[in-house]
C-alpha positions in Angstrom: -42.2 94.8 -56.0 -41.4 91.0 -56.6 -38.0 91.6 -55.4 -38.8 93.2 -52.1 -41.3 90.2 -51.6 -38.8 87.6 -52.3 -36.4 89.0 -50.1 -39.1 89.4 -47.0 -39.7 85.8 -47.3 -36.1 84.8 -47.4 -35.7 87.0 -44.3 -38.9 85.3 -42.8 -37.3 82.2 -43.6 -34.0 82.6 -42.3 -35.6 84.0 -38.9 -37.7 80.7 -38.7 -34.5 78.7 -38.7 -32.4 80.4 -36.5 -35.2 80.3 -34.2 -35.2 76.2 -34.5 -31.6 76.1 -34.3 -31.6 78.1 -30.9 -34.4 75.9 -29.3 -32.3 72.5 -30.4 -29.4 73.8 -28.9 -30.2 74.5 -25.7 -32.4 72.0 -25.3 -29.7 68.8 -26.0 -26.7 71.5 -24.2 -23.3 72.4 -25.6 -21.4 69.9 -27.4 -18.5 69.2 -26.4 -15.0 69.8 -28.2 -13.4 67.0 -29.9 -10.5 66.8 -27.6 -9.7 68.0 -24.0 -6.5 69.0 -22.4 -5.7 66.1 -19.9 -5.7 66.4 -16.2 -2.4 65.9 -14.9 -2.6 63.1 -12.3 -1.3 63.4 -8.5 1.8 61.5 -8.3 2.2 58.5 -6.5 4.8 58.5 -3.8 3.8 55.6 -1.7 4.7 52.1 -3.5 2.5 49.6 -4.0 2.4 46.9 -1.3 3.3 43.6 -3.4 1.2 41.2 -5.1 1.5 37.6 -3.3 1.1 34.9 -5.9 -0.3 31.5 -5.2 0.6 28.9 -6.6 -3.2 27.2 -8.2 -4.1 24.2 -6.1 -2.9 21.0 -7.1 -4.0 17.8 -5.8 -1.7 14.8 -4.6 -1.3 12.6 -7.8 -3.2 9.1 -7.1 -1.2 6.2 -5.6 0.2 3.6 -7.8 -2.3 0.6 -8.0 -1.4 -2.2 -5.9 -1.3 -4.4 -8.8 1.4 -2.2 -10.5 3.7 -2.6 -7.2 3.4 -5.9 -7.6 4.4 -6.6 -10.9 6.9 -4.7 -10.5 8.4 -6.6 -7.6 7.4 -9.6 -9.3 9.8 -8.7 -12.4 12.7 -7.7 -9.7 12.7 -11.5 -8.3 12.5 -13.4 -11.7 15.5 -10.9 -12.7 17.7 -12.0 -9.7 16.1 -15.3 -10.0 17.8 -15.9 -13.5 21.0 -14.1 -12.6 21.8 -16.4 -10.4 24.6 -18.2 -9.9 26.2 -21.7 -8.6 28.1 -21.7 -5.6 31.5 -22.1 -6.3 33.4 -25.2 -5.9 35.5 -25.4 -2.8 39.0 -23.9 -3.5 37.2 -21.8 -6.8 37.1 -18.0 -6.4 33.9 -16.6 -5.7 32.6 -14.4 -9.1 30.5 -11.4 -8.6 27.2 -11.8 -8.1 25.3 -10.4 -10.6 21.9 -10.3 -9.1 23.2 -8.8 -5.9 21.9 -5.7 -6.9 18.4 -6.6 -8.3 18.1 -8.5 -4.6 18.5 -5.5 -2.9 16.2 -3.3 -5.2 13.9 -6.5 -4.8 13.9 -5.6 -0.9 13.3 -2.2 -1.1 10.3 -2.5 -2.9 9.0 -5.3 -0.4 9.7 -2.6 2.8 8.1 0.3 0.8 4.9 -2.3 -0.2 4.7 -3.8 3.6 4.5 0.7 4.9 1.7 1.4 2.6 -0.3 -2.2 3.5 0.1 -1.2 7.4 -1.0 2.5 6.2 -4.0 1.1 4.5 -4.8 -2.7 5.3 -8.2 -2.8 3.1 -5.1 -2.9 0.1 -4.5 -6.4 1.4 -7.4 -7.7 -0.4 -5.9 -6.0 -3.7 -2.5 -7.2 -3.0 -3.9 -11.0 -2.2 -5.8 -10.7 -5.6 -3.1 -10.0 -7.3 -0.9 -12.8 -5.6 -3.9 -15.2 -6.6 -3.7 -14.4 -10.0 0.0 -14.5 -10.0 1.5 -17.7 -12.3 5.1 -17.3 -10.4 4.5 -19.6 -7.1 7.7 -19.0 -5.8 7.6 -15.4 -6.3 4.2 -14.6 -4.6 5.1 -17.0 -2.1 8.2 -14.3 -1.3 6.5 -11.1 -2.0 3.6 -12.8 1.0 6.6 -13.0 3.0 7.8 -10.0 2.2 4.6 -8.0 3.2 4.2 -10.2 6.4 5.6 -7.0 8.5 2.9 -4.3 7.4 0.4 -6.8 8.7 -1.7 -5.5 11.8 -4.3 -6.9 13.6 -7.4 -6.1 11.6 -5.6 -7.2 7.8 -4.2 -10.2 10.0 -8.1 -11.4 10.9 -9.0 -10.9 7.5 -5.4 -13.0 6.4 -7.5 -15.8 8.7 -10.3 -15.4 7.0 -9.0 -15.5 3.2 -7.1 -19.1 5.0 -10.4 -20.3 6.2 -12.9 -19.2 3.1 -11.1 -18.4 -0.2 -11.9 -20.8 -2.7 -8.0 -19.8 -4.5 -5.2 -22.2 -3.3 -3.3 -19.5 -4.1 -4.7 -17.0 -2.4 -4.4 -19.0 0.6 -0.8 -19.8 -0.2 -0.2 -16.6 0.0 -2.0 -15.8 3.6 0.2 -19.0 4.9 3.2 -16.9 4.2 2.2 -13.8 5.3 0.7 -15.4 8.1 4.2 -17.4 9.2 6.4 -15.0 10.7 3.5 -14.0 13.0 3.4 -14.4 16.7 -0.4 -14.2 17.5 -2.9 -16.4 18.8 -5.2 -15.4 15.8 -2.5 -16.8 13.3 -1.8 -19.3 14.9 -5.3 -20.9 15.2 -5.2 -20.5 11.3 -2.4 -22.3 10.4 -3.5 -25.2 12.5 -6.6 -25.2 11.2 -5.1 -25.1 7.4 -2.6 -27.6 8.6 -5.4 -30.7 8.8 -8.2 -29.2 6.9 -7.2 -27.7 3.7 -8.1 -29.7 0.8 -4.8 -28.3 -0.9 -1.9 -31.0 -0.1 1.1 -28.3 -1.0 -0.5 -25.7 1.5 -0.6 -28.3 4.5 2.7 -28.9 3.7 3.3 -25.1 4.0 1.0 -24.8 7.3 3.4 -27.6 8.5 6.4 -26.1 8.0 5.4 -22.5 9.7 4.1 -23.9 12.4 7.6 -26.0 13.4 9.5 -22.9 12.8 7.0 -21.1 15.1 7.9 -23.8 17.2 11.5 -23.4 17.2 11.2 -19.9 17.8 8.8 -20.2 20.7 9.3 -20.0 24.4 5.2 -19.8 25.2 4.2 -23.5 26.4 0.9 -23.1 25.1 2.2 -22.6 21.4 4.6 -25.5 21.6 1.6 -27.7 22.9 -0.6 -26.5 19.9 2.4 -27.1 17.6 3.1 -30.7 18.9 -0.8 -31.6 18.7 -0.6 -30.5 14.9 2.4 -32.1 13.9 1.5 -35.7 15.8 -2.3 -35.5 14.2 -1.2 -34.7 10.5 1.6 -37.6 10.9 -1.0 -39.7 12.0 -3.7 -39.4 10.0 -3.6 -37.0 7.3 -4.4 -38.9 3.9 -1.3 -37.8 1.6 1.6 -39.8 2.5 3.6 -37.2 2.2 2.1 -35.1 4.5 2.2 -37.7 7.6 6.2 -38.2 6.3 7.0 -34.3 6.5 4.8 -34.5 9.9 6.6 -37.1 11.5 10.3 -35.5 10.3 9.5 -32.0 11.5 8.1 -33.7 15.2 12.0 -35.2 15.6 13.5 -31.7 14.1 11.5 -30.1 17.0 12.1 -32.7 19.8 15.9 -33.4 19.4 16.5 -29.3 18.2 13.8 -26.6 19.8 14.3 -24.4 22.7 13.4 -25.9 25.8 10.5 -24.5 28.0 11.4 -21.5 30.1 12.0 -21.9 33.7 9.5 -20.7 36.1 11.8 -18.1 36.8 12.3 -17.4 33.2 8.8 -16.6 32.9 9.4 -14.2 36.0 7.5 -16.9 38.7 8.7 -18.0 42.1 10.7 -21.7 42.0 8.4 -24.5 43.0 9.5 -25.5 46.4 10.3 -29.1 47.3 7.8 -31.0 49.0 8.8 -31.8 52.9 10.5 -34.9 53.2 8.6 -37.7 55.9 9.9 -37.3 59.5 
């Protein structure tokens, strides 16, 4: 009897189970198998359009500082400076010149310097700082010139000012030569007023000297006038000596050797007509 009871409540037991295991099962659904035939995918017969590839954006590296330009020029003229070389004797052959080269290299940095001044004239006040703070004279004096052309009519007013107000004789040095070659009223007016009122005696000297070239150079009778009226008041009463002797010199250079004054019909005017002559 013990048996048959044991064995009913492992049959009741085995019942309760199964009856657990059917309720899980279809309650959280049929598990999956561990691995499924793959679907074969459609073939692809049209080809891919390509893939354009850009470049990533880059920007334009900076410009070289002004100041770097100009040491750099600086460098070139003391080079050819010191390669210089004697002119021969008469009769002597005539060597190579070894800083023929440098010269050139020398001017191809001043044309590339005078484009980017007349691309951007506020660098003029870098380049004229740099100029100021330049020990070389003679060099910043030529790399002025050398920059004269990329002047334009704003960077030349502010030229005239930097002549009128900057406290740096070498500043203003440098203004003088850039200022020389020009052709304007403006520049003009400046160098004559540097030529009697600058307290530095080299830069009168240098006002001077553009303004009797401009002179020479000149066929407008109102810039010879103002060029006579500077040289005969610095020759008169400017207080360095040497001043009133460079004065005086370049007045006979510009009397006995300038251009004379166009012709009325030059200047594209009708000849004056001679007066009647008395019955």
């Amino acid at each position: 009897m013990r048996t048959g009871l044991t064995l009913a409540i492992m049959a009741l037991t085995a019942l309760v189970v199964a009856a657990v295991a059917y309720r899980v099962f279809h309650r959280a659904g049929p598990r999956p198998p561990d691995s499924l035939p793959a679907r074969a995918l459609p073939a692809i017969t049209t080809p891919l359009p390509p893939v354009a590839y850009s470049a990533p954006a880059t920007s334009a590296p900076p410009p070289e500082p002004v100041g770097d330009a100009l040491a750099r020029l600086a460098g070139l003229i003391r080079r050819a400076r010191e390669l210089e070389r004697p002119p021969p004797f008469p009769g002597e052959d005539v060597p190579d010149d070894p800083a023929a080269g440098i010269r050139v290299e020398a001017e191809t940095e001043g044309r590339r310097l005078a484009d980017r001044l007349r691309a951007d004239p506020a660098e003029w006040f870098a380049l004229i700082d740099g100029l100021a703070a330049l020990e070389d004279d003679a060099a910043a004096v030529q790399i002025a010139a050398m920059a004269a052309p990329g002047l334009e009519e704003e960077s030349e007013r502010n030229l005239s000012d930097v002549l009128d107000r900057d406290d740096r004789p070498r500043a203003r040095r440098a203004a003088v030569s850039a200022l020389a070659g020009r052709g304007s009223p403006q520049s003009l007016a400046a160098l004559v007023r540097a030529s009697s009122a600058d307290p530095d005696t080299d830069l009168r000297l240098r006002a001077l000297k553009a303004l009797s070239d401009r002179r020479l150079r000149s066929r407008d009778p109102g810039t010879i006038r103002a060029v006579e009226e500077a040289l005969s008041r610095s020759a008169a009463a400017d207080p360095d000596l040497r001043v009133r002797q460079a004065a005086a010199r370049l007045r006979r250079i510009d009397r006995t050797t300038s251009t004379p004054p166009p012709s009325r019909v030059q200047q594209g005017l009708a000849p004056t007509q001679p007066s009647a002559l008395p019955q």
